[in-house]
N, C-alpha and C positions, 0 to 999 in steps of 0.2 A: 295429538294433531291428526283430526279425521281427515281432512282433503291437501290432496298434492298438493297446492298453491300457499296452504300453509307452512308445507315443508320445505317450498321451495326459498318460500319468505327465510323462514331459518335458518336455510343455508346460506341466502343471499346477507344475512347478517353476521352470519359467524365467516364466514370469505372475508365482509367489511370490516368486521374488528380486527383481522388478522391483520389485514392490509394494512389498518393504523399502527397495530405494534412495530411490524415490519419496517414503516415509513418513519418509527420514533430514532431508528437508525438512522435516519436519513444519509448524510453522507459519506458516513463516518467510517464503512468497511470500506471506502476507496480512499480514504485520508490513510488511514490502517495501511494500506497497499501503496499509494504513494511515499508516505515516511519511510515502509521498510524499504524503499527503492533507494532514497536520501540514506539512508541508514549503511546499508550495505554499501553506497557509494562512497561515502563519507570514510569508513572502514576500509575502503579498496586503498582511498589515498593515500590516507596513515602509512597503512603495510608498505605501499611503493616507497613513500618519504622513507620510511626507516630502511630499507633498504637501499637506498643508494646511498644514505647517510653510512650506513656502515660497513659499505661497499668506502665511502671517501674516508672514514675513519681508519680503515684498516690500511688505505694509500699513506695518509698522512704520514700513519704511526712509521711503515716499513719508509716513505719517505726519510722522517728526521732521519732515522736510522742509516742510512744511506749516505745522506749529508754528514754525519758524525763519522763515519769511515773513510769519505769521501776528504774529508779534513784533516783526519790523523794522518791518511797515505800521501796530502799535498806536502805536510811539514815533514813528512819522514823524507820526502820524495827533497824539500825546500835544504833538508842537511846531509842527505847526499852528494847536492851538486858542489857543495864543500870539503867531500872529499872524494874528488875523480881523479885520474890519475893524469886523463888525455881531453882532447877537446870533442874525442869521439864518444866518450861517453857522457858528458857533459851536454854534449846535445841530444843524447838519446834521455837523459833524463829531463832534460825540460822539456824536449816533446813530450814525455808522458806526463810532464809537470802540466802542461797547456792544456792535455787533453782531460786530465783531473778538473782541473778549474772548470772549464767547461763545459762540462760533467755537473759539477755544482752549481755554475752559474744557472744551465739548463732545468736541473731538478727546482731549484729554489725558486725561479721564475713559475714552474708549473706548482709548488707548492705553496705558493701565496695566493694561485688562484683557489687551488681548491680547499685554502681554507679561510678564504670569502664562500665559498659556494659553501660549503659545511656551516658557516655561520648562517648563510641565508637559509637555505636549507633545514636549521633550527630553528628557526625562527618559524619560519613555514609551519614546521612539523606541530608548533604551541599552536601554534590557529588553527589547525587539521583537527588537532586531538579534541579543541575546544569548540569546533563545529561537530565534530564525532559524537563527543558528549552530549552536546545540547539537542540533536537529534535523536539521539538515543535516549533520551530522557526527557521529548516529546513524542517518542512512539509509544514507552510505557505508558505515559495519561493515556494516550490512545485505546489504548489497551484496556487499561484499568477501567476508561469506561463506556467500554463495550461490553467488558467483563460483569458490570456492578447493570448496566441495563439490560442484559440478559439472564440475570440474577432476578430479576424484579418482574421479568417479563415469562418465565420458565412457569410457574405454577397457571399462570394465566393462559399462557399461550397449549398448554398441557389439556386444562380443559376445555378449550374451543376445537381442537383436537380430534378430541373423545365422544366432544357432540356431533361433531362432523361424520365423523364414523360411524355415528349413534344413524343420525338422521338421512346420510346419502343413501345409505342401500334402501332406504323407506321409497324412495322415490322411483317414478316409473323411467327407466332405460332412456327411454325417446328423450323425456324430460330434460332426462341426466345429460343425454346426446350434445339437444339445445343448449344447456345451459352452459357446459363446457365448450359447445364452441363459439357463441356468444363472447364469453370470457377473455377468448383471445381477442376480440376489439375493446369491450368495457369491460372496466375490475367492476363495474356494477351490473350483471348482468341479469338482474330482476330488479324493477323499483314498481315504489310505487302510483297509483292514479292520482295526482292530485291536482283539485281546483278544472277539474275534466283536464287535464294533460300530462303525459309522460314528462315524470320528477329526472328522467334523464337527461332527454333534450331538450322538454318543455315545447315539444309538438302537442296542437292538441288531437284528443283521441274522440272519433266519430260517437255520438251517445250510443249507439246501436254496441259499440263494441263495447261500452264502458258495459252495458246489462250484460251482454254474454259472459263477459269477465266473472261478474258478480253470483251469476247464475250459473257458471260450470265452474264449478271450482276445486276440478280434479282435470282441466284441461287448459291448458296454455295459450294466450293471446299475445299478438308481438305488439310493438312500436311499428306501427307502418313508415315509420321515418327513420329511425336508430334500431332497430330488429329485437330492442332490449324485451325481454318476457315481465310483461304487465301485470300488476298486481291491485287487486280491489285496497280502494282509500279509508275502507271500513277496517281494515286488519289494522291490529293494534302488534306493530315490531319492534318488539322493545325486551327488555331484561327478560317479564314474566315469560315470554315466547321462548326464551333458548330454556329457564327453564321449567322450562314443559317436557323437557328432551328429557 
């Protein structure tokens, strides 16, 4: 490639192919980032469910527990008062007989709630694990094919690269200047002349400029409308151009 404008052409193609690889992503690394978001969320739940489940498990269990003592010392307490001797102890054993019951009535009442809340609670926990799963087993596809289109994408994307690197330092600085900061407004920041107008905005370009184009072709002309760097409609950009590199 003897003149700037051709190298410029070739790098304005091999930026373009990239962009398409690029964009074969399309939205898919922020699906990728919203799943793991669901994912880890989904998992946060789980972990809390099993956690108060076996924060209420372990109530339950020292509960019955509790009720089953609670019950032996009413009936030891119930043949006691059978054999007292006076009415004063007689009454001190059914006060503590009242206060047993009560004791049980209390515990039993708070152990029926929370094992409704332990039933609900499991139930919950099956639909947690089964949205857990199903997210996690949409973030692998995720995954899988990001993985299999970067697989497909790596040899190709390797050589436009290599040309890149081949063909930027060919180019003169200013060039280089332009064309990178062009790039911050269009991902196309050379096109071509066609039908006398810029292929970017589709302004048309003064004929005086289309010749200078034509006839310097180691120096740069802009789009007087979109600033894009102008490229003669005779250059042929296509496969055989990159390579050339």
């Amino acid at each position: 490639m003897e003149y700037q404008l051709h190298r410029v052409a070739a790098l304005a193609l091999i930026d373009e192919r990239l962009e398409e690889l690029h964009e074969e992503f399309g939205d898919l690394p922020q699906k990728v980032k919203d799943k793991e978001k669901r994912v880890l969320n989904a998992k946060t739940m789980v972990e809390e469910t099993k956690d108060i489940l076996e924060k209420l498990k372990f109530f339950v269990s020292n509960a019955k527990n509790t009720l089953t003592e609670l019950k032996a010392q009413e009936e030891t307490l119930s043949k006691q008062q059978f054999a007292v001797r006076n009415n004063k102890e007689f009454d001190a054993i059914t006060s503590e007989l009242a206060s047993v019951k009560q004791s049980q009535d209390q515990l039993s009442t708070q152990l029926s709630k929370e094992i409704v809340k332990e039933d609900n609670l499991t139930k919950l926990l099956v639909e947690q694990e089964a949205t857990y799963k199903l997210e996690a087993t949409e973030l692998k596809e995720l995954e899988k094919e990001i993985r299999e289109l970067s697989i497909q994408q790596d040899d190709e994307v390797a050589v436009l690269y290599a040309k890149r690197d081949k063909v930027y330092p060919t180019i003169d600085a200013k060039i280089v200047h332009d064309y990178v900061r062009i790039r911050t407004f269009h991902k196309d920041a050379a096109v071509q002349i066609k039908r006398n107008s810029c292929s970017g905005c589709f302004s048309s370009i003064p004929s005086q400029i289309i010749v200078e184009v034509r006839n310097n072709l180691n120096t740069t002309r802009f789009c007087e409308n979109c600033g894009r760097i102008i490229i003669p409609e005779e250059f042929v950009i296509d496969d055989e151009l990159l390579n050339s590199i």
